[in-house]
N, C-alpha and C positions, 0 to 999 in steps of 0.2 A: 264617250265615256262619262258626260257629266260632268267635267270639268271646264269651269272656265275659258272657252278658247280665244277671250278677246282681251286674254295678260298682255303682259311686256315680254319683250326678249329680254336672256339672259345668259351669261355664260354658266358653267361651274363654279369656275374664280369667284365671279361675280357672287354667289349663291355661298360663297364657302362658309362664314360666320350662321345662316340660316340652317344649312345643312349640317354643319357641326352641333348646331344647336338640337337639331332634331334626330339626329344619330345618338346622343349622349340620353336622352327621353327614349328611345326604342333600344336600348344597350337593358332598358331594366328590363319586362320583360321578354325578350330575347333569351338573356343570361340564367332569369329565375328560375324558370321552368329545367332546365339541364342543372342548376346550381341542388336545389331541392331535391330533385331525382338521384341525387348521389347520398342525397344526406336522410334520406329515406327509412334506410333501416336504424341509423342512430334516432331517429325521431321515434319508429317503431320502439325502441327499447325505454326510448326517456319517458314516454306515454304508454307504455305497456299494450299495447294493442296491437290487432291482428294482421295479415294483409290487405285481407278485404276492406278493414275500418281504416290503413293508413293510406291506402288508395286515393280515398276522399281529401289526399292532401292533394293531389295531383289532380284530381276530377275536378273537385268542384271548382278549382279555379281556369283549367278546360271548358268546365261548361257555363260558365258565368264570363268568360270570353267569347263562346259563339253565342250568347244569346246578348251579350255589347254590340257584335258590329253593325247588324241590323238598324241599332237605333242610330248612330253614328252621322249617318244620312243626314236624318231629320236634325239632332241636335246640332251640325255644323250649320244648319241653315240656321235653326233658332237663336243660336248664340253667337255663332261666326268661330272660326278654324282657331285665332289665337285664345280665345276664355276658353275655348273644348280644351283645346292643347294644355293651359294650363292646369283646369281642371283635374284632368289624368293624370300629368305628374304628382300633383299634389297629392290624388286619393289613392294614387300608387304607393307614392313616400309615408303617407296615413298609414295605410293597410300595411305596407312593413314592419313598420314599428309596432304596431298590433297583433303580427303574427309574432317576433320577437317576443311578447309579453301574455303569449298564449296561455295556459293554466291545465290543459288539457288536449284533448285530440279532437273533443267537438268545437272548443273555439278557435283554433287550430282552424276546422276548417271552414268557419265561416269567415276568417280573415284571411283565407285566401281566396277568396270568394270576392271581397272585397277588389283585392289586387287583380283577380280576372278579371272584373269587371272594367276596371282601369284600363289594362293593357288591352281591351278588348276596343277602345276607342285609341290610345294610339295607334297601336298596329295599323289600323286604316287611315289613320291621319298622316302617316310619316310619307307616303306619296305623292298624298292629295298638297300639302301645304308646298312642298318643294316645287311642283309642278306648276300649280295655281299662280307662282310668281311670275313663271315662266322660264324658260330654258331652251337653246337650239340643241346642246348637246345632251339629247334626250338617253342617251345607251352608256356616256358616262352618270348622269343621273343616278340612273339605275342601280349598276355598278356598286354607286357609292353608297347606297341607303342599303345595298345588300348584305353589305359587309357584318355588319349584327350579326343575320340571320343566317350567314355561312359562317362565322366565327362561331358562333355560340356550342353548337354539338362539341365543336375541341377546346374551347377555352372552358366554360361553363362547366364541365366536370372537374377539372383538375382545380378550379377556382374555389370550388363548391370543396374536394378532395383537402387544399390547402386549407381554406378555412376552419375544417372539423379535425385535423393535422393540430392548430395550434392556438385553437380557439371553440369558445361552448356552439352549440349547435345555434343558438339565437343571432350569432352573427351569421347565418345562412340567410337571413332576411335583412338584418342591418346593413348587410353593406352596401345593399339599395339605397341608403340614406344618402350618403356625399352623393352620389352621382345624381340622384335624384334634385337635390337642390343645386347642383352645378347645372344639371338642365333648365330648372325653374330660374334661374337666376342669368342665365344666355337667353332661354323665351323672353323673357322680359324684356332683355335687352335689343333682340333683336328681330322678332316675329315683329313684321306690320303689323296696326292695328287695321281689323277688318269690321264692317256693321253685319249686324245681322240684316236674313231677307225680312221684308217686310211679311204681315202674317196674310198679308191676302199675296203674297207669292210662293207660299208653301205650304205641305201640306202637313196636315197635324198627326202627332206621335201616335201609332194604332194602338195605345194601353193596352184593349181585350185582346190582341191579335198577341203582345210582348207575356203578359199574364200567362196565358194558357200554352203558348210553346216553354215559357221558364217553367212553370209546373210541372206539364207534361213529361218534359225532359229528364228533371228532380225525381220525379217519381218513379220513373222506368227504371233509372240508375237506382237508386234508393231499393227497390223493390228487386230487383236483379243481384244487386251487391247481398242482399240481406239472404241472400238464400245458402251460402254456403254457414253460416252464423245459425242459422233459422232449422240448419239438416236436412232443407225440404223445400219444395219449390209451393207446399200447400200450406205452409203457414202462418197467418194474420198479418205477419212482419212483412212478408212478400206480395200474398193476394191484395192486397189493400194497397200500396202502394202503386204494382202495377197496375192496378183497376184503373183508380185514380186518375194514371199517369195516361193512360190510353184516351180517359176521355178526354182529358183536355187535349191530348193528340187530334184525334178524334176529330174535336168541335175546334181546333183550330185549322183543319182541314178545310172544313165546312165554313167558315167564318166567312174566306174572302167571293163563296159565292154572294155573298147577302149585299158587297159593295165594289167598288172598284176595286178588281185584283191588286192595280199596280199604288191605291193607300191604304193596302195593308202594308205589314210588317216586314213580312218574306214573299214576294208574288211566286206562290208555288203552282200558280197554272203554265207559270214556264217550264214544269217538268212534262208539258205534252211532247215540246221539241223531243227528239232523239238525240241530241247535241248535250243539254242542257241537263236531260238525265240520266244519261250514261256517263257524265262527267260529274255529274254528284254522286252518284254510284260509286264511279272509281277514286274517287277525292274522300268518299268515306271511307272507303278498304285504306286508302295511303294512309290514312293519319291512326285506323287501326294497327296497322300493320307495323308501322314505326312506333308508335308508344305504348304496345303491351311489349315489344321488346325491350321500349327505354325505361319501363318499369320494371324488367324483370331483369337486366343484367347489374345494375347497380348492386340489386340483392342477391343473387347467385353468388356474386364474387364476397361480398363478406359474410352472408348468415352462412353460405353453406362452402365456401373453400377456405375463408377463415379470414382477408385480404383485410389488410387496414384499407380507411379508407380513401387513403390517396392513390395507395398501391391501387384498390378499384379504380379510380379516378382514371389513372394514366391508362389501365389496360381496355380502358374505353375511347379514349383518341386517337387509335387506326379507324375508329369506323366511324371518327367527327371528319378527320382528312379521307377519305373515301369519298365520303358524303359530296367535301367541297370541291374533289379533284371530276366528279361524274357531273355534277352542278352546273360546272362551266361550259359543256357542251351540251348537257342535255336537251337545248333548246335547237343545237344545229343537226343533232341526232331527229328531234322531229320532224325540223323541216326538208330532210331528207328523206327519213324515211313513215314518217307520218306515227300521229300519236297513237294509234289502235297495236304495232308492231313496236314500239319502244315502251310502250306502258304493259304491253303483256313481257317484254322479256325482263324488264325491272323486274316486275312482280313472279315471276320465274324462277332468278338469282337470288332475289330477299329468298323465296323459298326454299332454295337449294344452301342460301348460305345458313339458315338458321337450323338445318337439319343436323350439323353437328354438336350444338346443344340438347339436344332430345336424346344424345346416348354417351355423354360424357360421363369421367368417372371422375372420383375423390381422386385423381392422379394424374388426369390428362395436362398435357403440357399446356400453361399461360400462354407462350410464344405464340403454339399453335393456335388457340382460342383469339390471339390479338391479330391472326395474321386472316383467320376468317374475318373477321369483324374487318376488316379493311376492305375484304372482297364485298361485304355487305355493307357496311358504305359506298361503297361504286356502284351498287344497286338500288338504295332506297334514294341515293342522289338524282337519280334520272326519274322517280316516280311523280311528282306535281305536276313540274312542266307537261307534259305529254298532255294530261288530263287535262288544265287550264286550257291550251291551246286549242282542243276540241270541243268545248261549250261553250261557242260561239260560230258554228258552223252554219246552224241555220235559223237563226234568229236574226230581226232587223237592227239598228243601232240604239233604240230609243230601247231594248229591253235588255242591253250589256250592263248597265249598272245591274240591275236588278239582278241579272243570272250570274254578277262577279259576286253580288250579296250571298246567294241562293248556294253557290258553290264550297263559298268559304266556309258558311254557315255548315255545312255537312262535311265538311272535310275535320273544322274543329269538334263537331260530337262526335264525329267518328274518333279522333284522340281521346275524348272522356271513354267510348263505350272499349275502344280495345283497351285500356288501362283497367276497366274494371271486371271484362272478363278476361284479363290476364289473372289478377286480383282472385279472381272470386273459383277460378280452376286450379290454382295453387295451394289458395286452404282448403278448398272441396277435398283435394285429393291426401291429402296431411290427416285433416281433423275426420271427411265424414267415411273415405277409402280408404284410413290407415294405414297408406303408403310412405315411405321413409322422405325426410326433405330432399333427397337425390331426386328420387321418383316423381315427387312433386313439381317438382321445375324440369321431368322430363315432359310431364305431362303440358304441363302453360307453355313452354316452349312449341309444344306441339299444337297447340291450340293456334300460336303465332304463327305458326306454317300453315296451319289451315286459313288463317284469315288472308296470309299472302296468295295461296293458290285458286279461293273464291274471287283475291282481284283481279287475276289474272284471265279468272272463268269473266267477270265482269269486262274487262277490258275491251273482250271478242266484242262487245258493244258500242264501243268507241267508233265513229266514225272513222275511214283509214285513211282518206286521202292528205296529201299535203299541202291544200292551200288553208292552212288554221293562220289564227290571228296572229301577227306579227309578235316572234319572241320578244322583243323589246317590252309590246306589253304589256305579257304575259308574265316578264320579269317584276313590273309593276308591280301587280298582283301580289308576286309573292315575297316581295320590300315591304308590303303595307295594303296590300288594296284599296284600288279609286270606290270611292265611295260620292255616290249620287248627287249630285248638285243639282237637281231640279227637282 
C-alpha cells in the first residue's frame, strides 16, 4: 500500500491523543460539504442566482478536491505528513473565513475552491499518518477515523439546518473556525515530527500532467453547466469551454505515453486492468448518484414545499442513519457475496428508492418522503465498499497506491459531474421547457434514477468473485485513502 511497513507497534490507547488529533482536522471537511448542501438555497437567494450558477458552490470545491489527492503522494514525500497536515488545516481555516466574507456567487466559489483543495490533502492523510505510527489494532483503527465520514450525512445537515435557524448564512463556513484551530493547535502538539524524503528518493510533482487534468475538468463542467444559462448546447459559452476542456483531456491522456506512466500524475494505464476500470466506472456512478440527489433534496424541501430550513435539515436524517446502518455490513455483504452482486443491487434500490420523487405532489406526505429516504440510505450505504474491494483483483502490489489514487480520483469528479447535471436538468426544464418547479425536480430526480440504473448497467463489469481485498482496507480507503509512499 506504500506505507511505511518498518513503524512501531501501537495500540489504539496508545494512538488516542494522535487520532483525536486527526479526527477533529477531517470533522471540517467531512461536515462542510453536507453543512453547505442544506444552506444551498439561502445562498441561492442571498446571491440571486440560479441553480446551475449555485451548483458551482458544491462543484468547484468537489472538483478542486479530486484534482488535490493526486498530488498528496508527492507532497507528503516532499514536505513530510506533519507540515502537509498542518498546511491543510490552516488553508482550510483560510478558505472558511474567505467564503464567510464572499461579496458575490463567483467569489463564493473560488473560495470554495480553495477549501477543496484543502480537504483534498486531508482526506488522504487522515489514514496514512495514523497508520504510519503504527498500530496492531488495525479494524479498530479504522473504525475510528470513520466516524467523520459515517456521522456527517446525519449530523452535517441539521448542523448546517441549526445554524441558518439562528444565525446569518456566513456562519455556514465560520464554524470551521474553532474546530479548525483546535485541530491546528492538538497537530502541533502532538504529530511527530517527520523529515522529508530526500529529492533523489522521490519523484517530482508532474505540473503538466496536474495543469491539464485541472483544466480539462474546469472546462467540461464550465461548459456543460453553461448550457442551460446559454438555451443551447451551440453557444460560444458552451462550445468553447468544452472544446477547450476536451483537449486538455485529451493531451492528458496522451501525456504519460511520452514518460513513465507511473511519474505521471494519475497512472491511467492502469485502466487496462478490468479490475481497475470497472471499478472507476462504478466509483464514478456512486458519487453521481449520491450528490445529484444531495443537491436536489435540500432544494425540493424549501424552494418548492416551502420547509424552513431545519425543518429540511431533519427530514434528511433517515437517509444519513440508513447510510450508516448499511455501512456497517457492506463490507461482509461483499465478502460473501462478492462485489459485482452487492454493487448492482445498491445501485437497484438507490433507483427504486429515488422513483418516488419523480411523481410527488404539492401534498404528499413528509413522513412518507422521510421514510423512503431511509430505504435509500440502506442503499447508497452499501455502494463504495463493493466497488473499492474490486480494483484490486488483478493488479500486482507495487500498482495499489496508484489504482487507490486512480479510483478515488473518479469517484470524486463523478460527485462534481452528478451535481452539475442535476443543476443544469432542473433549470433546463424551468427556464428553457417552461415546465412548472414541480415538474422540474420531477425531471432532475429522474435524471438521478438514470444515473443509478447506468451504475447498475456498469456494475455487470465488476468482477464477481469473492476473494477482493481485505475489507479492513478497503475501509482504509474510505477514512482517508493510503496515499503512495514511494
Amino acid at each position: 500500500m506504500g506505507i511505511n511497513t518498518s513503524r512501531r507497534s501501537a495500540t489504539t490507547t496508545g494512538l488516542g491523543p494522535l487520532v483525536t488529533g486527526i479526527i477533529l482536522g477531517g470533522m471540517m471537511p467531512v461536515m462542510d460539504s453536507t453543512i453547505v448542501s442544506i444552506g444551498l438555497h439561502t445562498l441561492m437567494e442571498t446571491f440571486a442566482t440560479t441553480a446551475s450558477t449555485s451548483q458551482w458552490v458544491t462543484t468547484s470545491y468537489l472538483l478542486a478536491l479530486a484534482v488535490a489527492v493526486p498530488v498528496v503522494g508527492w507532497a507528503q514525500l516532499r514536505f513530510g505528513s506533519r507540515r502537509l497536515w498542518l498546511f491543510g488545516l490552516i488553508t482550510f481555516v483560510i478558505g472558511s473565513v474567505l467564503c464567510s466574507l464572499a461579496w458575490n456567487s463567483v467569489s463564493l466559489i473560488a473560495f470554495r475552491a480553495v477549501q477543496g483543495f484543502a480537504a483534498g490533502i486531508l482526506m488522504p492523510l487522515m489514514q496514512t499518518m495514523a497508520v504510519q505510527e503504527g498500530i496492531e489494532e488495525l479494524g479498530g483503527l479504522v473504525a475510528t477515523l470513520s466516524l467523520p465520514i459515517a456521522a456527517g450525512p446525519i449530523l452535517g445537515p441539521v448542523l448546517g439546518g441549526l445554524v441558518l435557524n439562528w444565525m446569518s448564512w456566513h456562519w455556514l463556513f465560520l464554524i470551521n473556525v474553532p474546530i479548525g484551530i483546535a485541530a491546528i493547535v492538538v497537530a502541533v502538539a502532538v504529530l511527530p515530527a517527520d523529515s522529508p524524503v530526500p529529492s533523489t528518493g522521490r519523484r517530482g510533482l508532474d505540473v503538466v500532467g496536474f495543469l491539464s487534468v485541472a483544466g480539462g475538468l474546469a472546462g467540461l463542467l464550465l461548459g456543460f453547466t453553461n448550457i442551460a444559462r446559454a438555451g443551447g448546447a451551440n453557444h460560444p459559452d458552451v462550445v468553447i469551454p468544452v472544446a477547450a476542456g476536451l483537449c486538455l483531456i485529451a493531451f492528458f491522456v496522451w501525456w504519460p505515453r511520452t514518460r513513465d506512466p507511473r511519474r505521471t500524475l494519475i497512472d491511467i494505464t492502469l485502466l487496462r486492468f478490468r479490475s481497475v476500470a470497472s471499478a472507476s466506472g462504478t466509483l464514478f456512478l456512486c458519487g453521481a448518484a449520491m450528490y445529484a440527489a444531495q443537491f436536489l433534496l435540500p432544494l425540493y424541501w424549501q424552494a418548492l414545499r416551502g420547509e424552513t430550513v431545519l425543518r429540511a435539515a431533519l427530514l434528511l436524517v433517515p437517509q444519513g442513519i440508513g447510510s450508516l446502518l448499511s455501512r456497517t455490513i457492506a463490507g461482509k455483504l461483499s465478502d460473501r457475496f462478492g462485489a459485482r452482486i452487492v454493487s448492482l443491487v445498491g445501485f437497484l434500490l438507490t433507483a427504486v428508492t429515488t422513483v418516488p420523487f419523480c411523481f410527488t405532489t404539492a401534498t404528499t406526505s413528509n413522513v412518507l418522503l422521510s421514510g423512503v429516504l431511509l430505504l435509500r440510505g440502506l442503499a447508497i450505504g452499501t455502494l463504495l465498499i463493493p466497488a473499492m474491494t474490486a480494483a484490486y483483483h488483478d493488479i500486482d502490489e507495487a500498482s495499489t497506491p496508484h489504482a487507490s489514487i486512480l479510483t478515488r480520483v473518479t469517484q470524486q469528479v463523478g460527485t462534481s459531474v452528478g451535481t452539475a447535471l442535476a443543476a443544469v436538468v432542473l433549470e433546463s426544464a424551468v427556464t428553457t421547457h417552461h415546465l412548472s418547479g414541480l415538474q422540474g425536480f420531477h425531471w432532475a430526480f429522474g435524471t438521478a434514477v438514470a444515473i443509478s440504473l447506468l451504475g447498475a448497467l456498469v456494475s455487470l463489469w465488476l468482477p464477481g468473485g469473492t476473494d477482493a481485498r481485505p475489507v479492513a482496507e478497503t475501509e482504509a480507503e474510505l477514512s482517508g485513502s493510503v496515499t503512495p509512499g514511494r
